[in-house]
C-alpha positions as CSV (number, residue, x, y, z in Angstrom):
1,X,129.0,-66.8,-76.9
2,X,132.4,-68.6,-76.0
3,X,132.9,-66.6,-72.8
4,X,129.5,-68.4,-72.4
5,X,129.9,-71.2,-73.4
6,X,133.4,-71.9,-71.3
7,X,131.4,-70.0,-67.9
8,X,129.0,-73.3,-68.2
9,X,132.0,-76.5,-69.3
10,X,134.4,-75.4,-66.4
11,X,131.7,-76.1,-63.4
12,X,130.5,-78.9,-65.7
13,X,134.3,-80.0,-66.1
14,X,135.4,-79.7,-62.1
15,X,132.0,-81.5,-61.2
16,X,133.4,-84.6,-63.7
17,X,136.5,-84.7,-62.2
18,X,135.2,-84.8,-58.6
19,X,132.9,-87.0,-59.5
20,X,135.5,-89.4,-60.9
21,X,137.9,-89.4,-58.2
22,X,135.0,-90.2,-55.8
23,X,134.0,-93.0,-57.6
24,X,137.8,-94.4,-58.1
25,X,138.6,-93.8,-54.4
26,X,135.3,-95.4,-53.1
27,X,136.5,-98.6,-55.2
28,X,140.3,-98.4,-53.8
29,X,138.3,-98.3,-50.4
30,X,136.6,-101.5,-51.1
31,X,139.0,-103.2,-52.4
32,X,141.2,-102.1,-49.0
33,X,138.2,-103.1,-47.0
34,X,138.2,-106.9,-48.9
35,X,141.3,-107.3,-48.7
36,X,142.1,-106.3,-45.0
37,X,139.0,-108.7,-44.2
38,X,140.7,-111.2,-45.6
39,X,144.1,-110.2,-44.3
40,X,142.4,-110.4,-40.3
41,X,139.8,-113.8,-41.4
42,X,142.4,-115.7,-43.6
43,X,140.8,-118.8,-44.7
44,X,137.7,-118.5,-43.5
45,X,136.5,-116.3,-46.1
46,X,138.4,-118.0,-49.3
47,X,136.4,-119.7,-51.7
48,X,137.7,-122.4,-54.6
49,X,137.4,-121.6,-57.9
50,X,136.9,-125.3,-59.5
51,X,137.2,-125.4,-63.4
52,X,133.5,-126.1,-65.0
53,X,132.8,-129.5,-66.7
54,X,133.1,-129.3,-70.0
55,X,130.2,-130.4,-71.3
56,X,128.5,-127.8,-69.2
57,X,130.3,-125.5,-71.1
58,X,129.5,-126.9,-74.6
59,X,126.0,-125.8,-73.2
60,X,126.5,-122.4,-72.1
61,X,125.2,-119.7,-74.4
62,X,128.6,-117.5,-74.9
63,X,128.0,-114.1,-76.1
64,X,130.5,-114.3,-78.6
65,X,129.6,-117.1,-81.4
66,X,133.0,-116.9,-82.3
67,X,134.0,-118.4,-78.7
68,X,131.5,-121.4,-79.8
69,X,132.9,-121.7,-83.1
70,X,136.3,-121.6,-82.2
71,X,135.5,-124.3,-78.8
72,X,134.0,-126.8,-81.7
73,X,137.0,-127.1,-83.5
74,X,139.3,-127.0,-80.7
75,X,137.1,-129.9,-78.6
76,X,137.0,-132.3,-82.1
77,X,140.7,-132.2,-81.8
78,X,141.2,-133.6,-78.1
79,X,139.8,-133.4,-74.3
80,X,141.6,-132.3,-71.6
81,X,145.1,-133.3,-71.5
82,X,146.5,-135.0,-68.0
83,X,149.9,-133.5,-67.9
84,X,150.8,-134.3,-71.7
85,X,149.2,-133.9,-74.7
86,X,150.2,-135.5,-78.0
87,X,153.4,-136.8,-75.9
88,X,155.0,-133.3,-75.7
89,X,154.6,-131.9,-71.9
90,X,152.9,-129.7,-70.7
91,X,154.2,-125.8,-71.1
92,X,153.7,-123.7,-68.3
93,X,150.9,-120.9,-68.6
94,X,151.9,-117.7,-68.0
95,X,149.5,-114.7,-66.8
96,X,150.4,-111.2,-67.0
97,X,148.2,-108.5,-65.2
98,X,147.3,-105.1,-66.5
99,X,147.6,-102.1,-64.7
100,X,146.9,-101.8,-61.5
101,X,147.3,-105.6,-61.4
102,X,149.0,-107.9,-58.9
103,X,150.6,-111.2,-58.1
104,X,149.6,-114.3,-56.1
105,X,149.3,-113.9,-52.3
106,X,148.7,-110.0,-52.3
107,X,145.9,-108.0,-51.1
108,X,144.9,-110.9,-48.7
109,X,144.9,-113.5,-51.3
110,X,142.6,-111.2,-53.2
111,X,142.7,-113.2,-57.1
112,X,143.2,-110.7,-60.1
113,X,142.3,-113.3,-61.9
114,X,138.9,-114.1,-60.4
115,X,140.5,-117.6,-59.6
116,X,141.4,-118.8,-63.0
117,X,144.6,-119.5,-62.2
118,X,142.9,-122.6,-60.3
119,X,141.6,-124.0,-63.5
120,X,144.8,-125.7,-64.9
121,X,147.6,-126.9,-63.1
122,X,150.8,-125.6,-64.8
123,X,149.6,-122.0,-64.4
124,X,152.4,-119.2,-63.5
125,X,150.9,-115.9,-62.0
126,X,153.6,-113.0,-62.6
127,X,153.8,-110.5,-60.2
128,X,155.2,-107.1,-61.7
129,X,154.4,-103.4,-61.1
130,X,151.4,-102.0,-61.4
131,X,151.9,-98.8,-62.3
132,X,155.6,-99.3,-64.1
133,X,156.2,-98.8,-67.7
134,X,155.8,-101.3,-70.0
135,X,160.0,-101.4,-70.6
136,X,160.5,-101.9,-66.8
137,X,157.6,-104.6,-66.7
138,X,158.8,-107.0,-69.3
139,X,162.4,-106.8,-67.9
140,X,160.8,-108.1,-64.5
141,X,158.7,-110.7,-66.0
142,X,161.8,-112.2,-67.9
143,X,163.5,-112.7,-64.3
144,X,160.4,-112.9,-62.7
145,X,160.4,-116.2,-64.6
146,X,164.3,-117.2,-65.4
147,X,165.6,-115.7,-61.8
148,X,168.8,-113.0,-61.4
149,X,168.1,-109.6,-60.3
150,X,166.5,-107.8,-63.0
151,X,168.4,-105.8,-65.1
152,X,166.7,-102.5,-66.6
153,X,169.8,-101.7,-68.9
154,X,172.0,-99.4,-68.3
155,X,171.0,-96.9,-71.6
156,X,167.3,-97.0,-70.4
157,X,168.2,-96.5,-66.6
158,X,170.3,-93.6,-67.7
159,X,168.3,-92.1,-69.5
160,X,165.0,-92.7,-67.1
161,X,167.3,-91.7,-64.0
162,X,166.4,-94.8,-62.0
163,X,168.4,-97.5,-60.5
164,X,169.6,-99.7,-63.1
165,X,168.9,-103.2,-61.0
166,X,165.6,-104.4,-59.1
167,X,164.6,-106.9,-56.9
168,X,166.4,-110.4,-57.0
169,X,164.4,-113.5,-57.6
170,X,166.4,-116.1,-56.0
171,X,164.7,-119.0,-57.7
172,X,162.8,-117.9,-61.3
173,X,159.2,-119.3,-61.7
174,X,160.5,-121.4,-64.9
175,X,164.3,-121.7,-64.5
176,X,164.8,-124.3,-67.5
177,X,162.6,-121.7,-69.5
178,X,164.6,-121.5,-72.9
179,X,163.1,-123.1,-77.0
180,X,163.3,-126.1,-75.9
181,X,161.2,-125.5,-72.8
182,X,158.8,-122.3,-74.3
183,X,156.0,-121.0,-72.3
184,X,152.3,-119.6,-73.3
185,X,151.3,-116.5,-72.2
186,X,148.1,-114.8,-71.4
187,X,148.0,-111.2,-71.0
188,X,144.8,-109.0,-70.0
189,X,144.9,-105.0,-70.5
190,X,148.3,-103.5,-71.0
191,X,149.9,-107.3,-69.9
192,X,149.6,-107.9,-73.6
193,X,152.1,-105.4,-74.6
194,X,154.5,-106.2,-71.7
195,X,154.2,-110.0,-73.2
196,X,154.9,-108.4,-77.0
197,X,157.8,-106.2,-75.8
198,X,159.5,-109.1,-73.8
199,X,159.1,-111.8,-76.9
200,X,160.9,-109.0,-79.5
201,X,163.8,-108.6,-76.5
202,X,163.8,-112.4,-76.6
203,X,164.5,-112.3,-79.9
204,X,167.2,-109.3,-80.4
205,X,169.3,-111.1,-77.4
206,X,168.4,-108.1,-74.8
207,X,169.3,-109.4,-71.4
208,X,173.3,-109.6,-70.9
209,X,174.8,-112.6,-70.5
210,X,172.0,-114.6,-72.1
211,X,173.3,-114.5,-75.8
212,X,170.8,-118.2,-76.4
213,X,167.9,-116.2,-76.1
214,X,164.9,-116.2,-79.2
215,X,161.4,-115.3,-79.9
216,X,160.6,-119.4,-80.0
217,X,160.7,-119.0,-76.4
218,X,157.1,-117.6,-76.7
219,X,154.4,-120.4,-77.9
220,X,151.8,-118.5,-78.1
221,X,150.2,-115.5,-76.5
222,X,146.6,-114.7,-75.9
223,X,145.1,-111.2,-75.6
224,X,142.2,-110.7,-72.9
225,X,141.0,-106.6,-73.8
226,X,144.9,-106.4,-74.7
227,X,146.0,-102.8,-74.9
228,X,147.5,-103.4,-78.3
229,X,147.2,-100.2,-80.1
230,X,146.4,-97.6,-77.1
231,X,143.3,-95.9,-75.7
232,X,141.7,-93.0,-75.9
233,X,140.5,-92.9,-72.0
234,X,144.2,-91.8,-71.4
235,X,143.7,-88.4,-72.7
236,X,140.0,-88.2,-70.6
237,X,142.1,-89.4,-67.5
238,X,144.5,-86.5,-68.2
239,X,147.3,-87.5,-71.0
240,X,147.7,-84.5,-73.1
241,X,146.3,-85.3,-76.8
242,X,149.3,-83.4,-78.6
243,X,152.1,-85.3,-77.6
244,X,150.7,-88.5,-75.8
245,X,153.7,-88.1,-72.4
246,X,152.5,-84.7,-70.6
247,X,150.0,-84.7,-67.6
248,X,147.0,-81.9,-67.5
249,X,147.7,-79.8,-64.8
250,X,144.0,-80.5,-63.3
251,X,142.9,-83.9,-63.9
252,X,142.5,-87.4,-62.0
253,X,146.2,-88.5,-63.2
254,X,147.3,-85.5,-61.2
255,X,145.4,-87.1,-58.0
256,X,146.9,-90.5,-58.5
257,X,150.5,-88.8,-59.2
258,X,150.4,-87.4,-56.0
259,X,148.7,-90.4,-54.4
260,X,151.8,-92.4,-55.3
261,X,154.2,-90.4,-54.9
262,X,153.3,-90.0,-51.0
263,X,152.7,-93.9,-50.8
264,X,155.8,-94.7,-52.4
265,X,158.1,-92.0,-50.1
266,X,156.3,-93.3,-46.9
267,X,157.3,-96.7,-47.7
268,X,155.1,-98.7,-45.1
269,X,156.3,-102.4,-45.2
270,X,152.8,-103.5,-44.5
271,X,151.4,-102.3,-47.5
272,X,154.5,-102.8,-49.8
273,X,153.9,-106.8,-49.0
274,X,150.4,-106.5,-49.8
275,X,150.4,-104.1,-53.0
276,X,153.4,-102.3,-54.7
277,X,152.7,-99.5,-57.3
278,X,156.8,-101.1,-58.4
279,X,158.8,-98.1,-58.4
280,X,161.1,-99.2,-55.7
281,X,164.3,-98.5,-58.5
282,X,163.6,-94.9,-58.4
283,X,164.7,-94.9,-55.0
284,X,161.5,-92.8,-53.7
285,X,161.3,-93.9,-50.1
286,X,162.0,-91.0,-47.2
287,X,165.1,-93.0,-46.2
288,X,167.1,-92.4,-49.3
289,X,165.3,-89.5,-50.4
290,X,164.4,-87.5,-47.2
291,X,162.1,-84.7,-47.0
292,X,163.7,-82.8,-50.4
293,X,163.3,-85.9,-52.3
294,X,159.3,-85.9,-52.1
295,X,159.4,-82.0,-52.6
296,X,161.7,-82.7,-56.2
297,X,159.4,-85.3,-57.1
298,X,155.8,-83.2,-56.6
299,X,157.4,-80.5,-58.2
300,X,158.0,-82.5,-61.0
301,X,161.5,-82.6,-61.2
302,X,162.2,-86.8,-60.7
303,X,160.7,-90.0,-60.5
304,X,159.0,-91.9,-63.3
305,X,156.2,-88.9,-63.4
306,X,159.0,-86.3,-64.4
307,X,160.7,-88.8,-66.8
308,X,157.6,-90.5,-68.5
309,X,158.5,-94.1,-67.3
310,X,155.3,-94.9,-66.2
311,X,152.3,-96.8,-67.6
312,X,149.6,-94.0,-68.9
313,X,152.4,-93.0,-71.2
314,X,152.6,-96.0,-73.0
315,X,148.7,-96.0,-72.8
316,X,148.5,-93.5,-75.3
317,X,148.1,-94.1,-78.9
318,X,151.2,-92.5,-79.9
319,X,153.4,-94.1,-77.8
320,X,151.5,-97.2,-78.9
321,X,152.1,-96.8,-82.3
322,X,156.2,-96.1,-81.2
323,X,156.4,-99.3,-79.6
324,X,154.2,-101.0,-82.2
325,X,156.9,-100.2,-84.9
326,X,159.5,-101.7,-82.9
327,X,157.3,-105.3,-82.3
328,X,156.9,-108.0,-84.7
329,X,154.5,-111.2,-84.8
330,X,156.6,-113.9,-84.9
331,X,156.3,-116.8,-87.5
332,X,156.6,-119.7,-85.1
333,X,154.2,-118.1,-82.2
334,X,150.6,-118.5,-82.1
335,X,148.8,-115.2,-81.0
336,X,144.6,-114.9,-79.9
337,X,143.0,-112.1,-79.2
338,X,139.7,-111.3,-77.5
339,X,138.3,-108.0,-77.4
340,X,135.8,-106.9,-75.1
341,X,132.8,-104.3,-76.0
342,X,130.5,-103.2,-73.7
343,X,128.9,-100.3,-75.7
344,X,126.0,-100.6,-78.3
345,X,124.2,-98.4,-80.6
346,X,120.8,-96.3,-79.7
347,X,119.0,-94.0,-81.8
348,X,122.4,-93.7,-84.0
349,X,124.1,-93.1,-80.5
350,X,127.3,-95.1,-79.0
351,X,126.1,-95.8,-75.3
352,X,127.1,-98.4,-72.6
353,X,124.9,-101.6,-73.6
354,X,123.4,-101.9,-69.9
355,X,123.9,-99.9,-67.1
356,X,123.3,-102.8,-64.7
357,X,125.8,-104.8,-66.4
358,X,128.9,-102.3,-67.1
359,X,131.0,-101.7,-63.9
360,X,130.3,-98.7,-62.1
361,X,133.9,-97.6,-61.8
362,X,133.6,-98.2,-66.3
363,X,130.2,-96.7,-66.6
364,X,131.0,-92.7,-66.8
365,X,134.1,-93.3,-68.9
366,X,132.5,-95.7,-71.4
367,X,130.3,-92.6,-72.2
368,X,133.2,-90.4,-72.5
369,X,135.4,-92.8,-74.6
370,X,131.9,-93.3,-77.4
371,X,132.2,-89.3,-77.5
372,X,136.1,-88.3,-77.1
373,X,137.7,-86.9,-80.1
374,X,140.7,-84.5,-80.6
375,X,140.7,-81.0,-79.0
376,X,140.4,-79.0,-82.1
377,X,143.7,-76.7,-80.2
378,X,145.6,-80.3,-80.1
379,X,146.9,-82.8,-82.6
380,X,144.9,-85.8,-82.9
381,X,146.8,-89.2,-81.8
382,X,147.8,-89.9,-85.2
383,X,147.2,-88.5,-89.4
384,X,143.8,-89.7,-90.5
385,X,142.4,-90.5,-87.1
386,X,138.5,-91.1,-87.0
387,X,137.0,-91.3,-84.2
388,X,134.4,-92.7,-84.9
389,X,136.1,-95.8,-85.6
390,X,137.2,-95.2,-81.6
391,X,134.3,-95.1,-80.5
392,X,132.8,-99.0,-79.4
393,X,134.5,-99.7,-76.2
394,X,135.0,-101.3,-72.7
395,X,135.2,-98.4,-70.2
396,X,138.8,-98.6,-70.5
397,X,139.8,-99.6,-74.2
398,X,138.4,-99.1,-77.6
399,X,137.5,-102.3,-78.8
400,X,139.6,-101.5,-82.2
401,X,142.7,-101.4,-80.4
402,X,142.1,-104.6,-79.0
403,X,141.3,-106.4,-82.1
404,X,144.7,-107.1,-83.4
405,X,148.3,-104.9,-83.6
406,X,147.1,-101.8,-86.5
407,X,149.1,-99.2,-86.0
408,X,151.3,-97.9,-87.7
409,X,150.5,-101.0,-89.9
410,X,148.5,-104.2,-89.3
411,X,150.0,-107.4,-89.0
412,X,148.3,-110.5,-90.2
413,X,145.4,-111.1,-88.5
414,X,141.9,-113.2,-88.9
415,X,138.8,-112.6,-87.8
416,X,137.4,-115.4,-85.7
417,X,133.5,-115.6,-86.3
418,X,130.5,-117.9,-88.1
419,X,132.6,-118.9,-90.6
420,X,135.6,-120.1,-88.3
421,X,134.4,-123.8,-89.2
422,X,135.5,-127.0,-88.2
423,X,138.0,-128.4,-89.3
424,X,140.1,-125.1,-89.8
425,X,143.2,-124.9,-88.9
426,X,145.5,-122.2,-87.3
427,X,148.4,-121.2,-88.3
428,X,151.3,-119.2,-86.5
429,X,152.1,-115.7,-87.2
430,X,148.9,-115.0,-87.4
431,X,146.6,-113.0,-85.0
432,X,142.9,-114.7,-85.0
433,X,140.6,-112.4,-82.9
434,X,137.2,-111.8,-81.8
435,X,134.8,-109.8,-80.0
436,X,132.9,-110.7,-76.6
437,X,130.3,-108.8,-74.8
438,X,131.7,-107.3,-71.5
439,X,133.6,-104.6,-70.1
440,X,137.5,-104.3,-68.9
441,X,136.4,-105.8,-65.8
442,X,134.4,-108.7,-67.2
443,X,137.0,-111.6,-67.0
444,X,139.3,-110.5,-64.0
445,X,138.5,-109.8,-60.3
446,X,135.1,-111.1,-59.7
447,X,134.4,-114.5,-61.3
448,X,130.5,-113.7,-60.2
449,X,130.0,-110.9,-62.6
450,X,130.7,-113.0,-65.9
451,X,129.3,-116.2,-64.4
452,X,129.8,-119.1,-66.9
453,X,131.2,-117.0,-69.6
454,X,133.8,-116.7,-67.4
455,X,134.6,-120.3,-67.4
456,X,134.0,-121.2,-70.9
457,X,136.1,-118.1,-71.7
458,X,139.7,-119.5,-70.0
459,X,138.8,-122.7,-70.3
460,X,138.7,-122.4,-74.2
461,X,142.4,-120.5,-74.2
462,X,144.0,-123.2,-71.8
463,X,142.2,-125.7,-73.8
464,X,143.4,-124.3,-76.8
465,X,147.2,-123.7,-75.6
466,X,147.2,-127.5,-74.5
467,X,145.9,-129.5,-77.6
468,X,146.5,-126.6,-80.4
469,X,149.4,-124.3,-79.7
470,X,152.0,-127.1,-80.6
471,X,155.8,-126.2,-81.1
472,X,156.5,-126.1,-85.0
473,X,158.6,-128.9,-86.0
């Protein structure tokens, strides 16, 4: 019966796969073709995004009432601020990208954002790599923002064998950034930890040289699907279960390991201006490689695939819970959290809530995620994993990792619903949360696809960061 049994899940298994790298690489194609259209036409395809009136978004019906709930109390407090607010200035807006993500001005001018960047003024895009581990990211963003060439460390670049200095950034996005001059960020997907990690280095003096450095630097920090406690799609993607850092030796990761690794040694200016996967400090380019360098590196033997700093590592719910333990919510930052769930319940099932509505790249994987649990051969992520608690998801997190930090142990947090009435107030060091219809894809990319949510959705966090998110006295 199990010779049976594993005759019929192989095909079934290599079918799945092929499927899913079809269905990835047709949307890398698109997004190629959009952006080399707009690469050749330039301006003559870019549209505006123009922030929504708000009192057409008092009107919109918002899946989540606790968006309403919360956009009530926040609007009896003040409108929109022009430049100051209470007679404190304005703090700049920061927006980190997930994976995959990218900066202003790349891919043809391509938004990852879906143009809400153009809804408040003092908005800073960051630009980091989009495959790069979360360690690597948050060192970029910090001189991404401050200027310097970034500075990996020289006990995590030795141990990572990489190069321990990036790019320069003559002139940082936010030079004068320090506690008297903090910043807000808003992070979507794994930005959220790359935000978390960079606020605790802030705080234990990291970067050399900067000894004035402190977690007040951070005002606040809102989640969008925030990857704050892992995801079990890394382990359907290919992440072994047992140990959370190994690749499956067939899988889709394996594809995109590959993928890279021959994009990166090639090195083609062209594209490097346009996209970078941001492993330019493991010196993978043919020209100080050579021909031996790319054979090392498919066999597995450097680059970040052979040392684990890479992004799907960190992904996983043990290396989660590793860097959760590390991270603390800090008593003078404000922290927000929306999680996305685009799964609902049918005849005692977990299935994607509509077809028409999820992504298509989400759709096979939000089944997979409602039905993933532990190879019974394999450790399960961590002791006294359910997965059924796992299962509600948006094609590319489970919604209870997004809710708030809970692993290894939960930090404050509030849930953000009905009875979020006004007149409450917020406090720091505390993480409010709620839960919005949608899937990972909702609120980036294509404005289109959420339609007004989308607006009433950023324009209640840069609302809130201007006329709530106050420094504490």
């Amino acid at each position: 019966m199990a010779v049976l049994w594993e005759s019929i899940l192989l095909p079934l298994c290599v079918a799945e796969l092929f499927l899913s790298i079809v269905i990835h690489v047709l949307f890398a194609a698109s997004f190629l073709c959009s952006a080399v259209v707009r690469i050749v036409c330039g301006s003559l395809f870019r549209r505006p995004v123009v922030a929504t009136n708000r009192s057409e978004v008092r009107q919109l019906d918002v899946d989540s009432a606790a968006i309403a709930a919360a956009e009530r109390h926040f609007d009896s407090r003040s409108g929109y601020g022009e430049g100051h607010s209470h007679g404190q200035p304005h703090c700049p807006i920061v927006l980190v990208h997930g994976i995959f993500g990218f900066g202003e001005g790349k891919l043809g001018g391509l938004s990852y954002w879906g143009g809400a960047e153009k809804m408040d003024s003092s908005i800073i895009v960051a630009d980091l790599g989009s495959l790069t581990s979360i360690h690597d990211r948050a060192c970029e963003l910090f001189y991404f923002l401050k200027g310097g060439t970034v500075d990996y460390g020289a006990e995590h670049s030795e141990k990572y064998c990489h190069s321990q200095y990036g790019r320069t950034y003559a002139k940082g996005q936010h030079p004068n950034w320090d506690e008297d001059h903090p910043v807000h960020f808003v992070g979507h997907s794994v930005g959220v930890q790359v935000i978390r990690l960079l606020q605790q280095m802030l705080a234990d003096k990291k970067f050399e040289g900067r000894e004035n450095t402190s977690a007040d630097w951070v005002l606040s920090v809102t989640c969008v699907s925030g990857a704050l406690n892992g995801t079990t799609r890394a382990y359907i993607d290919g992440m072994r279960p047992g140990d959370g850092l190994c690749i499956k030796s067939i899988s889709i990761l394996q594809f995109l390991r590959v993928a890279t690794l021959i994009c990166e040694w090639l090195d083609i200016s062209i594209l490097k201006r346009n996209y970078s996967f941001g492993f330019e400090h493991f010196n993978l380019s043919f020209r100080k490689s050579g021909l031996s360098g790319l054979a090392k590196a498919m066999r597995g033997q450097t680059g970040p695939f052979a040392t684990g700093d890479w992004i799907l590592p960190d992904l996983c719910i043990q290396q989660a819970i590793r860097l959760n333990r590390s991270l603390e919510t800090h008593c003078n930052t404000y922290y927000w959290s929306y999680a996305t769930q685009g799964t609902g319940r049918f005849l005692g099932l977990t299935i994607p809530s509509s077809i028409l509505e999820i992504h298509p790249v989400l759709l096979i994987r939000s089944w997979q995620m409602a039905r993933w649990r532990p190879p019974p051969q394999e450790r399960p992520p961590y002791p006294g994993f359910k997965h059924e608690e796992w299962r509600d998801n948006d094609g590319a997190l489970n919604t209870i990792s997004m809710l708030y930090p809970r692993l290894p142990d939960a930090h404050p947090h509030c849930y953000v619903g009905k009875k979020f009435v006004d007149g409450q107030t917020m406090n720091p060091g505390i993480w409010y949360y709620c839960i919005v219809k949608g899937d990972h894809m909702t609120f980036i990319l294509n404005r289109e696809r959420a339609g007004f949510q989308f607006d009433a959705l950023y324009d209640g966090i840069f609302q809130r960061c201007r006329n709530h998110f106050r420094k504490c006295p």
